[in-house]
C-alpha positions in Angstrom: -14.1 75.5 112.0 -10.3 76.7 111.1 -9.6 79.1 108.7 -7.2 78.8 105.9 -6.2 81.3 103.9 -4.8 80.6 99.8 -2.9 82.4 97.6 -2.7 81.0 93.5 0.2 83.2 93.1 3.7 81.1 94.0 6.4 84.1 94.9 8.0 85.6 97.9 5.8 88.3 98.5 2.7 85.6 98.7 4.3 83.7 100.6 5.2 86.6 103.5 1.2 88.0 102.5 0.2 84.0 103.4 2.0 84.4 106.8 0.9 87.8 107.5 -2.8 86.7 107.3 -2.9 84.4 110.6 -2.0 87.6 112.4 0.5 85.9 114.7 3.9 87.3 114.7 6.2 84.6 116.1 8.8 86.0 118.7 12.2 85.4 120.1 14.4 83.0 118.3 12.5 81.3 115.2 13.2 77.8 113.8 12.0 77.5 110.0 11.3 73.7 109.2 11.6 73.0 105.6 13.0 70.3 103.4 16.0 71.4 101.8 16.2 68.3 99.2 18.2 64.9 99.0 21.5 65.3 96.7 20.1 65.1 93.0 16.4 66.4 93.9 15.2 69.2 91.9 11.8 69.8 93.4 12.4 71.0 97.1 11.6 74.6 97.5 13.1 77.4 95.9 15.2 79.1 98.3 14.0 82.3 96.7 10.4 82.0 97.5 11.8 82.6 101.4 13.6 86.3 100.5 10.5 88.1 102.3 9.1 85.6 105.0 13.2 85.7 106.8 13.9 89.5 106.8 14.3 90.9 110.0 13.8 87.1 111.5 16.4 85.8 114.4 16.4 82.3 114.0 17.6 79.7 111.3 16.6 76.9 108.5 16.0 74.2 110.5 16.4 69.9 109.6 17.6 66.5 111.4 19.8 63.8 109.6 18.2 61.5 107.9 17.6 57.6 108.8 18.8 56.1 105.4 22.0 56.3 104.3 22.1 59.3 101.9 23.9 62.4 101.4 21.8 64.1 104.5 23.0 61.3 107.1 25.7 62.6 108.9 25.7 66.5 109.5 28.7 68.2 107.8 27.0 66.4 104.8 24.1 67.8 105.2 24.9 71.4 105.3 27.0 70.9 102.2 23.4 69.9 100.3 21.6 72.6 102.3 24.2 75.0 100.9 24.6 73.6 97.6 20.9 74.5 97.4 20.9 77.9 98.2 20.0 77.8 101.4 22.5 80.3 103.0 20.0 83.2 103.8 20.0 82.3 107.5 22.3 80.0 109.3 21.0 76.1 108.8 20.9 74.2 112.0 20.8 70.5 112.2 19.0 70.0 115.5 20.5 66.6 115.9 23.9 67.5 115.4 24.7 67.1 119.1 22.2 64.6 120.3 18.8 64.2 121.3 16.0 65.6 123.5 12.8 63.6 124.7 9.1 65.6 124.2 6.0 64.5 126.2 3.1 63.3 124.0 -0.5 63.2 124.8 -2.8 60.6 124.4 -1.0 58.4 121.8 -1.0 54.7 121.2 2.3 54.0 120.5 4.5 57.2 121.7 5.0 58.6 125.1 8.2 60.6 124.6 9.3 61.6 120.8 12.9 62.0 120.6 13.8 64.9 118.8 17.0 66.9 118.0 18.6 69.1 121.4 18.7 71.5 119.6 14.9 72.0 119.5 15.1 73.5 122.8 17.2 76.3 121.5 14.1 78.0 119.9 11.6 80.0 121.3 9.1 79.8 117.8 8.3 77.7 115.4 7.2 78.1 111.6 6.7 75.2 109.3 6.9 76.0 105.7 6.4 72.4 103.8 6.5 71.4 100.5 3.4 69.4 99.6 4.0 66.4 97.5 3.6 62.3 97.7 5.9 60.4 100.2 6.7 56.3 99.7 5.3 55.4 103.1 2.8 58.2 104.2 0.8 58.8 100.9 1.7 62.4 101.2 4.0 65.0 102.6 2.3 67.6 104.1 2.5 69.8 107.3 2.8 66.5 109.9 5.1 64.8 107.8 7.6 67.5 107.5 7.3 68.2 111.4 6.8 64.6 112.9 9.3 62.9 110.8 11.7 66.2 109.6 12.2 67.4 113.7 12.5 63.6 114.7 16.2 63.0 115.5 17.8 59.8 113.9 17.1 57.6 117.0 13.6 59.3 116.9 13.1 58.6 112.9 14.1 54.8 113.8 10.9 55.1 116.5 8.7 56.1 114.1 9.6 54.0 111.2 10.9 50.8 112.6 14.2 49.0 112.4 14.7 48.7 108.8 11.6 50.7 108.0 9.3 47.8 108.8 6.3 50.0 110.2 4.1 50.8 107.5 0.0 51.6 107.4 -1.3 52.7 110.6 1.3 51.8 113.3 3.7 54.0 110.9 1.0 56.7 110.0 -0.5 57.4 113.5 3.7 57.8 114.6 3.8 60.3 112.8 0.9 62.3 113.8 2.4 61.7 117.9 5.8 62.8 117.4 3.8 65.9 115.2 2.0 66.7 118.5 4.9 66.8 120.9 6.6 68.9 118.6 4.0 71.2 118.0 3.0 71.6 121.9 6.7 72.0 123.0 6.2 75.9 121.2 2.9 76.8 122.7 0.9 79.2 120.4 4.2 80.2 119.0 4.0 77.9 116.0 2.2 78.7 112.4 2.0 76.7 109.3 2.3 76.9 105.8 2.1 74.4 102.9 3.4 75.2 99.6 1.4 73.3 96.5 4.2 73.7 93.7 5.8 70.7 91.7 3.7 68.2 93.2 5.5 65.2 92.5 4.4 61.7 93.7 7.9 61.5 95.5 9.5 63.0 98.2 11.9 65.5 98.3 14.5 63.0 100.0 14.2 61.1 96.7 17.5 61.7 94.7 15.6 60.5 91.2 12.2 62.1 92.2 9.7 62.0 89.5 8.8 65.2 88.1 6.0 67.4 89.1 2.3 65.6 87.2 0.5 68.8 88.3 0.1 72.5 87.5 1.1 74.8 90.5 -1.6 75.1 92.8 -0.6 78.0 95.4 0.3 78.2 98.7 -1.8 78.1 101.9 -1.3 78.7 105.8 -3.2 78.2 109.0 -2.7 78.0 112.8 -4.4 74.7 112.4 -2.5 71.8 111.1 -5.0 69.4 110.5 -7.4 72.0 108.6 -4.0 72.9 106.3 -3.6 69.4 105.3 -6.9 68.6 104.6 -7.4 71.9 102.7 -4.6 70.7 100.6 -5.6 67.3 99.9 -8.8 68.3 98.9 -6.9 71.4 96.6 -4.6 68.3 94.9 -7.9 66.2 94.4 -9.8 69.3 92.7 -6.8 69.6 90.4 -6.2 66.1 89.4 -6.5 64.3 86.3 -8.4 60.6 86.1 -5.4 58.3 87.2 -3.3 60.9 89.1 -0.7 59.2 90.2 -0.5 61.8 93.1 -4.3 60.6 94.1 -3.9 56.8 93.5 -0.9 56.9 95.5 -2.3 59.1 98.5 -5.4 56.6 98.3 -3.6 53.3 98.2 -1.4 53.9 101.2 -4.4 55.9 103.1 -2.6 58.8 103.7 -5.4 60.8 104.3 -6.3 58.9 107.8 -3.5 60.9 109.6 -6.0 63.4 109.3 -8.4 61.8 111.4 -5.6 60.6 113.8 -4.3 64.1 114.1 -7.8 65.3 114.9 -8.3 62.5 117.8 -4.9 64.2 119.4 -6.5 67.1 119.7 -4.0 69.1 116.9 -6.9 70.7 115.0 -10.1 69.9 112.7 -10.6 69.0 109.1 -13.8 71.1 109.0 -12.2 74.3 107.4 -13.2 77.4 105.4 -10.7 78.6 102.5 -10.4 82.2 102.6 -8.4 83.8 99.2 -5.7 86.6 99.8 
């Protein structure tokens, strides 16, 4: 059984209090995986919350370009958005920007190298600090969405997703969950994990007319499990939802909950958890 420890309170010095709780300091150079928001999203993560978690940190907000054809598809256009977002704490690194790398996965049905950006290699730690919030294809965007899809390079987003995003349900689901194992096991035990629970939308943060938030703010919650983190927060959005939740419906009607089990079968963690309050 993993632990995973919550915090109601939303702020910066929750957030670092969140971190500090897994007791693992993460060394050498750092990469911070977040979402920093399609052009015209409003409910990526405040810059602000990361004041606390990024002082005295060597290492940098990290992304890849995206698949479709928005304003985060070619690089220089997507540090303009990162920028334009407030993202200029650390240096943002596109780890794609100069081509692609190749990670080994273990045990997967569809994936035996993940293709990810070279500039993965650069890093000696990992953090992932996602937004939780719905996402068109996987139900939900949690900790293995915003590593297995976010890391992927553009020719390793086209693996996962299919040509013209004609993978959905399983085949799409359970790429995910491989390219989230290769990533994670390229770092060792230099990786931690964080999901924030704010402005839970049933869209993604690449979605320039997301829908606004249907739920209060829930908190914020880390592990050094993966699995345990995103089950923890499912079942936190669930305990907080209205009848009809269009967060829920949505989650349940694509079955975004079976990465879960997936993730588990690769060995990445366990769903059996215990919430422990800071």
């Amino acid at each position: 059984m993993s632990k995973v420890y919550f915090t109601k309170e939303i702020s910066a010095a929750s957030l670092l209090a969140a971190f500090q709780a897994l007791g693992r300091p993460l060394g050498g150079k750092v990469a911070i995986k977040l979402h920093m928001g399609e052009a015209g999203n409003t409910n990526y993560l405040d810059p602000a919350l990361l004041s606390e978690i990024i002082k005295g940190i060597d290492g940098a907000f990290v992304d890849s370009n995206t698949l479709y054809h928005g304003q985060r598809y070619e690089t220089e256009d997507h540090l303009r958005v990162a920028a334009e977002h407030g993202f200029t704490a650390l240096p943002v690194d596109i780890l794609d920007a100069d081509g692609d790398t190749t990670l080994p996965v273990s045990g997967g049905k569809y994936i035996k190298q993940a293709i990810v950006g070279s500039h993965l290699l650069n890093y000696d730690s990992l953090l992932s600090i996602a937004h939780f919030k719905g996402h068109a294809m996987a139900g939900f965007g949690g900790t293995f969405k915003n590593l297995g899809v976010g890391v992927a390079s553009r020719a390793g987003k086209l693996d996962i997703h299919g040509k013209g995003f004609s993978l959905t349900g399983e085949p799409f689901i359970q790429r995910v969950a491989e390219y989230a194992q290769a990533i994670i096991n390229s770092k060792g035990d230099q990786v931690a994990f964080i999901n924030i629970l704010n402005n839970l939308s049933v869209s993604c943060d690449c979605d320039a007319g997301a829908e606004p938030a249907e739920l209060d703010d829930i908190g914020i919650l880390a592990s050094l499990d993966p699995v345990a983190l995103d089950r923890a927060s499912v079942d936190l959005v669930y305990q907080a939802s209205h009848d009809g939740s269009t967060l829920t419906n949505h989650i349940e009607k694509l079955g975004g909950i079976r990465i879960l089990g997936y993730a588990e079968a690769l060995g990445l963690g366990t769903q059996e958890y215990t919430l422990e309050e800071i």
